[in-house]
C-alpha positions as a printed NumPy array, in Angstrom:
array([[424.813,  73.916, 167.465],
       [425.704,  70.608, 167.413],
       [422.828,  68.994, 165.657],
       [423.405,  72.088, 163.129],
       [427.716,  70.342, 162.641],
       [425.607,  67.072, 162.427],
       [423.813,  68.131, 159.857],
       [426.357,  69.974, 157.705],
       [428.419,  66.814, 157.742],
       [425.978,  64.825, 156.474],
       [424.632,  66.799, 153.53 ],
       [428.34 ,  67.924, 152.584],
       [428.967,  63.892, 152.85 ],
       [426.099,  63.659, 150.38 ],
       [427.9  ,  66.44 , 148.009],
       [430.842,  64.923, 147.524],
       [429.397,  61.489, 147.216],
       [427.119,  63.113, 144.772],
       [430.338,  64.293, 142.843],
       [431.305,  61.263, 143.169],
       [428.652,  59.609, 141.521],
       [428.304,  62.557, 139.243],
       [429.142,  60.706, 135.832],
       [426.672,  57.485, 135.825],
       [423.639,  58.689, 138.766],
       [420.726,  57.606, 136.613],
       [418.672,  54.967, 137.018],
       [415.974,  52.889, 135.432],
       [412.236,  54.078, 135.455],
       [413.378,  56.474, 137.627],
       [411.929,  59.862, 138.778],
       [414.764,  62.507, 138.527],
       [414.867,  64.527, 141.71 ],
       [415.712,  67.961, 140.119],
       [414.193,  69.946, 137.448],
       [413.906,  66.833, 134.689],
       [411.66 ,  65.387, 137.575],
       [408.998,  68.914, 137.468],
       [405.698,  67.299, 135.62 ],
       [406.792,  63.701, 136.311],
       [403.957,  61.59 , 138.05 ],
       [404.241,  57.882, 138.268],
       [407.991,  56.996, 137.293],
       [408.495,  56.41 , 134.18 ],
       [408.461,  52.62 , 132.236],
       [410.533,  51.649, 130.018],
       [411.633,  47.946, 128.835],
       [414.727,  49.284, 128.113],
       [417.354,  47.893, 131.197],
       [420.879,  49.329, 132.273],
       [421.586,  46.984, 134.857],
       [425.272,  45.495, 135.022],
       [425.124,  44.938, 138.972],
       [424.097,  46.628, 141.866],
       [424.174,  50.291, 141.685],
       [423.219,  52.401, 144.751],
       [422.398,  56.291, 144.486],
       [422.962,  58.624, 146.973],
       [420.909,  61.422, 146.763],
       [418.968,  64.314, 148.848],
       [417.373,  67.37 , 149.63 ],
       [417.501,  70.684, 151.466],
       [415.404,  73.804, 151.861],
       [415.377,  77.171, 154.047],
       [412.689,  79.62 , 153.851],
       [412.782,  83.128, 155.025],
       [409.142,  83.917, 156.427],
       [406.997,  87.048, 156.885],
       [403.414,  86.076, 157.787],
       [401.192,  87.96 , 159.951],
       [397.726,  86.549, 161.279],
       [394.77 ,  87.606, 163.053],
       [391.709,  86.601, 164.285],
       [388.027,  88.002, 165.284],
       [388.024,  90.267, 168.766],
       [387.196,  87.641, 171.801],
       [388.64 ,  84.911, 169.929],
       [391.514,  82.638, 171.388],
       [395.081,  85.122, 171.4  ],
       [397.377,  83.883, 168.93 ],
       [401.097,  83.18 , 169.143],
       [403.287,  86.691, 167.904],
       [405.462,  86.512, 165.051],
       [407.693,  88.1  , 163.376],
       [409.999,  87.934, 160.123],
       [412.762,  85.429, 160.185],
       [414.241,  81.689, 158.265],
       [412.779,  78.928, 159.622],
       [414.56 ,  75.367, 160.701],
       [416.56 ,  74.142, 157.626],
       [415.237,  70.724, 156.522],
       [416.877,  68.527, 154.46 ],
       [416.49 ,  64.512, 153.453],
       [418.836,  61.896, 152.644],
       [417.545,  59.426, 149.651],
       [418.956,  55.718, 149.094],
       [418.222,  54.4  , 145.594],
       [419.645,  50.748, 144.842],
       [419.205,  49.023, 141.791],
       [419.152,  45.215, 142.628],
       [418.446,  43.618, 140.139],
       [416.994,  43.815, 136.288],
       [414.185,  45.786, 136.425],
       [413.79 ,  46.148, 140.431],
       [414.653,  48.89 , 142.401],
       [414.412,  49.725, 146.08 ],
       [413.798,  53.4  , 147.553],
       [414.547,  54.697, 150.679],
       [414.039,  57.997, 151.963],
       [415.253,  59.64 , 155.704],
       [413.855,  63.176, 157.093],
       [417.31 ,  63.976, 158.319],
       [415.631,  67.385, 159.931],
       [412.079,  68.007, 159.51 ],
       [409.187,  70.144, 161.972],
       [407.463,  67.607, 162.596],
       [411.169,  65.433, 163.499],
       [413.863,  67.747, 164.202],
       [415.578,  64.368, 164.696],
       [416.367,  62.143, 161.842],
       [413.004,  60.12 , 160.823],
       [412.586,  57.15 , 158.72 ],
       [410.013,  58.211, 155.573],
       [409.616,  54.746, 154.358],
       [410.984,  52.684, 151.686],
       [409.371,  50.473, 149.057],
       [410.408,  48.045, 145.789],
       [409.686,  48.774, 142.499],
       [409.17 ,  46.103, 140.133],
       [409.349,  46.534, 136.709],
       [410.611,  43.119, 135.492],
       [410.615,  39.569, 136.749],
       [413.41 ,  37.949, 135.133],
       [414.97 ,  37.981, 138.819],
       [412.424,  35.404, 139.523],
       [412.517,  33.406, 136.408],
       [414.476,  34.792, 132.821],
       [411.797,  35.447, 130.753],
       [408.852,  35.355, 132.972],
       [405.761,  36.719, 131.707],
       [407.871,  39.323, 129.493],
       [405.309,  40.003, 127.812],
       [402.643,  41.758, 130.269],
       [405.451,  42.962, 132.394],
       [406.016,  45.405, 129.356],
       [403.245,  47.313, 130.798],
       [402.861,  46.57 , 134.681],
       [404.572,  47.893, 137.023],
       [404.759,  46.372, 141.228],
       [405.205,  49.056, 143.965],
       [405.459,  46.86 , 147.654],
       [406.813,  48.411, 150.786],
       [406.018,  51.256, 153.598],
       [405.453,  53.645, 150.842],
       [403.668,  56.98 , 149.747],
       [400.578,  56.003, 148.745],
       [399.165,  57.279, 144.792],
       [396.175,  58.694, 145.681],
       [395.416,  61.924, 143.48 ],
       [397.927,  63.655, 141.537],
       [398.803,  66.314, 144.014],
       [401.213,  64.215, 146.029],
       [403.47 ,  64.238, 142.901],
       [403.515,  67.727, 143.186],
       [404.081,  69.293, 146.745],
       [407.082,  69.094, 149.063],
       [408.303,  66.297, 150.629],
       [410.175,  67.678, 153.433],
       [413.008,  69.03 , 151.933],
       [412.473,  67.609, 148.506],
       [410.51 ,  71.08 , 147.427],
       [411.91 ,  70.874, 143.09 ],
       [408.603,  69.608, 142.158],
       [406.538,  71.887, 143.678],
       [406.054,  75.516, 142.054],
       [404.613,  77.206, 145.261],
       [406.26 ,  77.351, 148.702],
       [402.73 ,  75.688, 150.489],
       [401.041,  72.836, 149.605],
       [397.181,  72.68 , 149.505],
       [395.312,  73.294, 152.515],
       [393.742,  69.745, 152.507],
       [396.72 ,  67.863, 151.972],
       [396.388,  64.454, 150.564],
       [399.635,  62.613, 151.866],
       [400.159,  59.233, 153.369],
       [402.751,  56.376, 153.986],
       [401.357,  53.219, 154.852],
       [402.1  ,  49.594, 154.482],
       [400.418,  47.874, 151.197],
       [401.428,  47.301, 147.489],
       [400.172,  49.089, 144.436],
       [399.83 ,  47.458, 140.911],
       [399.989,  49.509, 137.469],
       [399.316,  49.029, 133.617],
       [399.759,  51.441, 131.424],
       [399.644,  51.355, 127.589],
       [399.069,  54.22 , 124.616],
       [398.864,  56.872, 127.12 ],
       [396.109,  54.777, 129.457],
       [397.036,  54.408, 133.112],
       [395.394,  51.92 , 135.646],
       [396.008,  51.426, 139.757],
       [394.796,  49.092, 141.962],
       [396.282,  48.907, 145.742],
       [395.616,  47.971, 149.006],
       [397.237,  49.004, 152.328],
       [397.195,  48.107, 156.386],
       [395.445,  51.486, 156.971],
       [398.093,  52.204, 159.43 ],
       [400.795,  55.035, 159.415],
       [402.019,  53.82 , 162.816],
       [402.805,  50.076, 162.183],
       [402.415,  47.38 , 165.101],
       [400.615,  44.126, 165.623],
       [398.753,  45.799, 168.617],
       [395.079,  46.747, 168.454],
       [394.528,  44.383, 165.521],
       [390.549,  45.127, 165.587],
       [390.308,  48.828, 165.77 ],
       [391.627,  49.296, 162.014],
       [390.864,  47.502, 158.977],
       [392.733,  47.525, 155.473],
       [391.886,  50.559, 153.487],
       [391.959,  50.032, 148.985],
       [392.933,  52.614, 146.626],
       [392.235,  52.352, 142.988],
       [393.432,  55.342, 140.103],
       [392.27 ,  55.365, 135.928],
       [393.829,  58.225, 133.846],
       [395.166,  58.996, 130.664],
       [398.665,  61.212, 130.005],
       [399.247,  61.671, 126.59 ],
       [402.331,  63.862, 124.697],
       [399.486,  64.75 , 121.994],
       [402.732,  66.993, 119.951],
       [405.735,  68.362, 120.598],
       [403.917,  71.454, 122.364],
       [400.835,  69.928, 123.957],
       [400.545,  67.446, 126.638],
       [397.133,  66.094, 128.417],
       [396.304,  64.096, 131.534],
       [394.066,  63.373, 133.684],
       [393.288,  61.039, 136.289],
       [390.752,  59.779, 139.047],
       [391.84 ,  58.396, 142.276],
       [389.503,  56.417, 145.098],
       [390.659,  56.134, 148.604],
       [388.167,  53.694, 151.021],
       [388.818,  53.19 , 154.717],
       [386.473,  51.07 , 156.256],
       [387.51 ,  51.444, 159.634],
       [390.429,  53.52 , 161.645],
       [391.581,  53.866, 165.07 ],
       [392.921,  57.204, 163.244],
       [392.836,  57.841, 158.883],
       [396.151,  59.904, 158.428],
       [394.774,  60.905, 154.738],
       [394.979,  64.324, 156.368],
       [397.246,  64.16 , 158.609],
       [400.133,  61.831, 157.396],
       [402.835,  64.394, 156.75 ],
       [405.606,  63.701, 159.538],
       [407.685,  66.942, 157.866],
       [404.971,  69.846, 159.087],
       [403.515,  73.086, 157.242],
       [405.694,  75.463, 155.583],
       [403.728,  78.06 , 157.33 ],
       [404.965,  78.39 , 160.463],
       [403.175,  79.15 , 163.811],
       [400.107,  80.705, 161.792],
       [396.913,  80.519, 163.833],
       [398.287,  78.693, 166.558],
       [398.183,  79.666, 170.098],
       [400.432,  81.526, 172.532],
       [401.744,  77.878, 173.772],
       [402.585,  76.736, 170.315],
       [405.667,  75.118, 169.71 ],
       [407.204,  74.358, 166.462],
       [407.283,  70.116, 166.15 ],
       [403.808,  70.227, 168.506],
       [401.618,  72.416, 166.238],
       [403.093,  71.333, 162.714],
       [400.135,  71.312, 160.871],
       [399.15 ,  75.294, 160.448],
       [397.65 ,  76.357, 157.943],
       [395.7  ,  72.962, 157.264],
       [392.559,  71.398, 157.333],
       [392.207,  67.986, 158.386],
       [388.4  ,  66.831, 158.404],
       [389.421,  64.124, 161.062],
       [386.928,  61.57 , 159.316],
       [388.292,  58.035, 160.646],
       [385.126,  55.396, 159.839],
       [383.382,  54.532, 156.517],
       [385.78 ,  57.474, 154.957],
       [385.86 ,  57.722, 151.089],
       [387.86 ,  60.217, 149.541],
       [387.442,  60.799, 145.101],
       [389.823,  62.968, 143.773],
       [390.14 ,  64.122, 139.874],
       [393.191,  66.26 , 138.117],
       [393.66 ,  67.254, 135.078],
       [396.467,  68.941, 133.564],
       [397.379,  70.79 , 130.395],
       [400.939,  71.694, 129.556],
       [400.796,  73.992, 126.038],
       [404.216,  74.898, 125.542],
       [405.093,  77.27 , 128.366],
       [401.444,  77.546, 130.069],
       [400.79 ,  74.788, 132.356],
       [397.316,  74.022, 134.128],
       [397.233,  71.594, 137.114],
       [393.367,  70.963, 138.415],
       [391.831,  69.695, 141.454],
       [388.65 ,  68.558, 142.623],
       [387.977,  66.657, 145.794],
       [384.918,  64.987, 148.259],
       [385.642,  63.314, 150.853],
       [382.994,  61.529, 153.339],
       [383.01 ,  59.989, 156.462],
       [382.367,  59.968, 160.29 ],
       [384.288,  59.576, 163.852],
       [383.811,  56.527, 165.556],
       [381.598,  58.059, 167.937],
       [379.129,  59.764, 165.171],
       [376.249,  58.292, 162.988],
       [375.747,  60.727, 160.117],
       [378.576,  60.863, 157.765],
       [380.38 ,  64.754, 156.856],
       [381.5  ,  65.955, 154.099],
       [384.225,  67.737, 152.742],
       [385.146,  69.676, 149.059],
       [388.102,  70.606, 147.827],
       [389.093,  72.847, 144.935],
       [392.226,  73.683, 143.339],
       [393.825,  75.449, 140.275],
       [397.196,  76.208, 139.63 ],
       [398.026,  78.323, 136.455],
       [402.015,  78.74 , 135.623],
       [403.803,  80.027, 132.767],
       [407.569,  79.306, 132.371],
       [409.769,  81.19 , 130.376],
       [413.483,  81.56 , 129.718],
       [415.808,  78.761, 128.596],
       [415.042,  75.54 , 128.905],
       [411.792,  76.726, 130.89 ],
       [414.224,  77.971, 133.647],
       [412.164,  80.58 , 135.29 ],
       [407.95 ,  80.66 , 135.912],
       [405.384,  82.911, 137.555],
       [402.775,  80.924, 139.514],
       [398.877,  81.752, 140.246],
       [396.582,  79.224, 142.643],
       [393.168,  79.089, 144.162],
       [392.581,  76.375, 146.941],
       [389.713,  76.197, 149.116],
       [387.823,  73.63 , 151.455],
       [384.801,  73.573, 152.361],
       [382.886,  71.276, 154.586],
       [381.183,  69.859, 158.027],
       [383.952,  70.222, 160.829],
       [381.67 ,  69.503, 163.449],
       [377.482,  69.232, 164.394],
       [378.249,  73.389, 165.072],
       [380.74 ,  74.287, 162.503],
       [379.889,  74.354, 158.17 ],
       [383.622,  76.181, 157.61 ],
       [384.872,  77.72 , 154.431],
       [388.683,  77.951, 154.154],
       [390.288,  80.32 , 150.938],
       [393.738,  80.943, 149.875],
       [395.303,  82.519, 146.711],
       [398.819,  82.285, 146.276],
       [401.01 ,  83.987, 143.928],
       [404.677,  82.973, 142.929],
       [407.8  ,  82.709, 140.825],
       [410.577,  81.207, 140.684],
       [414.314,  80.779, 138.913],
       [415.793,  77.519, 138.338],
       [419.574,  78.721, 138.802],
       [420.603,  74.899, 137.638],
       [418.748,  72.022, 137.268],
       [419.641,  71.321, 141.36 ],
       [419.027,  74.965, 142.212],
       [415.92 ,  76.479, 142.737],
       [414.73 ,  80.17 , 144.739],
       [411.2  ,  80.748, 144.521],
       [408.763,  83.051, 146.159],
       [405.212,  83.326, 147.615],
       [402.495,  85.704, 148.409],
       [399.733,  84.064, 150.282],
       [396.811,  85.154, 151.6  ],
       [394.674,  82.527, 153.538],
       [390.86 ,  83.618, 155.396],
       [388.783,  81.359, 157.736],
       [385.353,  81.128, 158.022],
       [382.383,  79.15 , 159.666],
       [384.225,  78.647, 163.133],
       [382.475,  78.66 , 166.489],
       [382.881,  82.232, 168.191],
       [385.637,  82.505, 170.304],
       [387.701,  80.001, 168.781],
       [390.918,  80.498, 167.623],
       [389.93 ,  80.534, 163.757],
       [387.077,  82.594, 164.434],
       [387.667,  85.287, 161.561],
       [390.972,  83.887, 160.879],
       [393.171,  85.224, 158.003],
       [396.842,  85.309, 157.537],
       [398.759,  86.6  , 154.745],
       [402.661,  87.924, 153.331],
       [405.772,  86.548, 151.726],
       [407.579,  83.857, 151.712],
       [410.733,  82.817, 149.696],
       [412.424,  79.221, 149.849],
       [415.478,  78.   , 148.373],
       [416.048,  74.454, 147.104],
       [418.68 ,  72.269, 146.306],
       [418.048,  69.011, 145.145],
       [420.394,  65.899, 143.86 ]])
């Protein structure tokens, strides 16, 4: 109960600042965090500059779902936790936005109440550079019209996906409750550089490899480089194209969090996990994570087509790799396809078809086969307002006998509310 007052006074703190701040909230090459912010990858560039001082935003995030899953597995396998219809823990996040100068901004984001963290957890927070005059009035002007400097503890842009699932609590952008079952999310220490021109968009970046950060063990991971080429393109007023390839290379990792990175948790609670399961411990149902940590290269490539209310968001993904311990590399696939139409004014409501699967070598023993197809909708009630709602149905296959995914499914409803500021 008191955590819950906690909580409340922060995110009605966050309101009224929010009300506050309701007049003059945006900022430049910014990413909106409601509905203008749906179908918004990298932020946006613009020369254009509003500064006239520092400027910080207050903004956040929170969700509640109301679950009802059930799950089974194959007679003899390992017993599975019951349960039952009910809402799950309320997350929410708190976001810090501060323009400091022309053209840079700095971004901070808390998991004020998470799975993973029921406690308040630290995210990460990077700059973005969009300008250099801070340095030096005038300094190359010219090719800063088109790069763009990301530094910090940051999500790293690998694949398009990541702009498109929940964050925690921030849950606008994405049009389904889950997000895929090989989930493509990490925050690690590095800096990313961008140029984009006519509708052409180029990434290099390199990181520490490292989610945990710490001077210790300074042999057991080296740095891991990311690269991403695309092209996004307004072709009319009623067609819009993109698509993009990402690279992600580890060379060597005490552990690759790739896979396992997401310190918020599943929105699937408790689903194949065992009678001892606890919510925070066993955060990750639902997922696959090939647990590749040497030599691991992941290539991922999404397109997507937005013709005027239909909207088609692809994905197609190998990964490769080994454990420390083994000599022939595994492999993974991943497939994805989302298909939306949204209707209404101002695009205000949408019903939501995907297909995700992963395939791949778990193990020496086990070549597995995971499915789900999802089906949603969902009503914008504002732009900070949005209920949505998910039938999923999710089978397992490949798994030793006797394990606890041996003939795993689980399937049913889930609905989630958002607000987001």
């Amino acid at each position: 109960m008191r955590t819950f007052i906690k909580l409340s006074l922060v995110i009605a703190a966050l309101g009224l600042s929010a009300g506050i701040q309701a007049q003059n909230r945006d900022l430049d090459n910014y990413r909106q965090p409601d509905k203008r912010g749906v179908n918004v990858f990298e932020s946006p560039k613009d020369t254009a500059s509003t500064f006239d001082g520092v400027k910080v935003r207050v903004g956040g995030a929170s969700t509640l779902q109301y679950q009802a899953l059930d799950h089974e597995n194959a007679t003899g396998a390992t017993a599975l936790i019951p349960i039952g219809n009910n809402f799950n823990l309320a997350t929410a996040n708190l976001d810090l936005d501060v323009a400091l100068a022309k053209g840079v901004r700095m971004h901070l984001r808390t998991y004020l109440s998470s799975r993973h963290h029921p406690e308040p957890y630290v995210k990460g927070g990077y700059f973005q550079i969009d300008n250099l005059d801070f340095i030096k009035e005038g300094l190359l002007e010219e090719t800063m019209k088109y790069v763009t400097i990301n530094i910090g503890h940051m999500e790293n842009n690998y694949g398009d996906a990541h702009f498109r699932r929940s964050d925690n609590a921030q849950a606008i952008y994405n049009p389904f409750v889950g997000n895929y079952i090989m989930d493509a999310f990490t925050t690690e220490v590095g800096a990313e550089v961008y140029f984009r021109k006519n509708g052409f968009i180029s990434m290099i970046g390199a990181t520490n490899g490292k989610l945990n950060q710490g001077a210790n063990a300074p042999s057991a991971t080296s740095p891991s480089v990311m690269a991403k080429l695309g092209y996004d393109k307004q072709m009319n007023e009623d067609f819009r194209f993109r698509i993009t390839g990402s690279i992600y290379n580890s060379a060597q990792s005490a552990r690759t969090y790739l896979y396992g990175g997401d310190r918020a948790g599943s929105r699937y609670y408790f689903v194949m996990e065992p009678t001892t399961a606890t919510s925070s411990a066993n955060y990750s149902s639902g997922l696959v994570n090939p647990g590749l940590t040497n030599k691991l290269t992941a290539i991922m490539v999404n397109p997507f087509v937005k013709y005027k209310g239909f909207e088609f968001f692809g994905l197609f993904e190998t990964v490769s790799g080994r454990k420390i311990a083994e000599t022939d590399r595994r492999n993974f696939t991943q497939l994805g396809a989302d298909l939306l139409y949204r209707f209404g004014k101002d695009e205000n409501l949408y019903v939501a078809g995907r297909y995700n699967s992963v395939s791949g070598e778990l193990d020496a023993t086990q070549d597995i086969d995971v499915q789900r197809i999802s089906l949603g909708a969902g009503w914008f009630m504002t732009k900070n307002i949005l209920a949505k709602v998910e039938y999923v149905n999710q089978s397992y296959d490949g798994y030793t006998a006797g394990s606890i995914l041996d003939g795993g499914k689980f399937s049913g409803f889930i609905a989630e509310a958002v607000i987001s500021f």
